[in-house]
C-alpha positions, 0 to 999 in steps of 0.5 A: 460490049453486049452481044459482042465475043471477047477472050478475058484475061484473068482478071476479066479484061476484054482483050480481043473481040472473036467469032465464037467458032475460033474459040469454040473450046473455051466456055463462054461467060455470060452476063452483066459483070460476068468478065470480073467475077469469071476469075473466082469461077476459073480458080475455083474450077481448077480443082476439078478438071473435068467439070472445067472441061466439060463446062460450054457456059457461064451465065453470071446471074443478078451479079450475084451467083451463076448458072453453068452449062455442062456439055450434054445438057445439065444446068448446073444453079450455083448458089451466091457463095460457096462456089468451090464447095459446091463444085466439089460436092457436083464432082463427087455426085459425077464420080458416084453416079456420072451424073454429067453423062446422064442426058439434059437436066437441071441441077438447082444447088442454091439452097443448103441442106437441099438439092433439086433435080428436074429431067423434064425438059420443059423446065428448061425453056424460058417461061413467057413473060407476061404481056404489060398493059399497053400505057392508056391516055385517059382524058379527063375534062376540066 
């Protein structure tokens, strides 16, 4: 089903193959897995309704964790457990400081008695990948 767009039921079963504009209002779910684990996230969400209506992406990394895309830019790094934990901890630093309406940046939740916050846009972009050696036939005489 990749680079295909389908509603998931709550259990993560594709149910009907859509454009993404008829359902530009429901966040998309993004990754290897990411329609079954999208019900843990969902469910967690549902205690914080605002950050589940501000949410545009989810992107299930390593089958292991997620990255949330809010609208207006901020990139929220999950760790791979305490989910809901952590979503209570964003809501409350949105309640305090309105951090979500704070413009584009990058929020790295992942390590315990640590938060990372970057506003330099150019954190955002993908890094190149390196380039690989073209494979050598390397002839040898016998």
């Amino acid at each position: 089903m990749a680079d295909k767009i389908h509603l998931i039921d709550d259990e993560g079963t594709p149910f009907l193959k859509i454009g993404r504009k008829e359902w530009r209002s429901l966040p998309l779910v993004v990754g290897d897995g990411a329609n079954q684990s999208a019900g843990t996230l969902s469910a967690a969400l549902t205690n914080y309704p605002y950050l589940a209506d501000r949410l545009s992406s989810a992107t299930w990394v390593g089958a292991r964790r997620w990255d949330l895309l809010f609208q207006g830019g901020v990139l929220v790094r999950l760790p791979e457990e305490q989910t809901a934990e952590k979503l209570g901890q964003l809501s409350a630093m949105h309640a305090r400081d309105n951090i979500l309406d704070a413009g584009p940046m990058r929020i790295d939740m992942r390590m315990d008695h640590m938060l990372a916050i970057s506003t330099d846009p150019t954190q955002f972009r993908p890094k190149p990948r390196p380039k690989r050696p073209k494979a050598q036939t390397i002839a040898t005489a016998s």
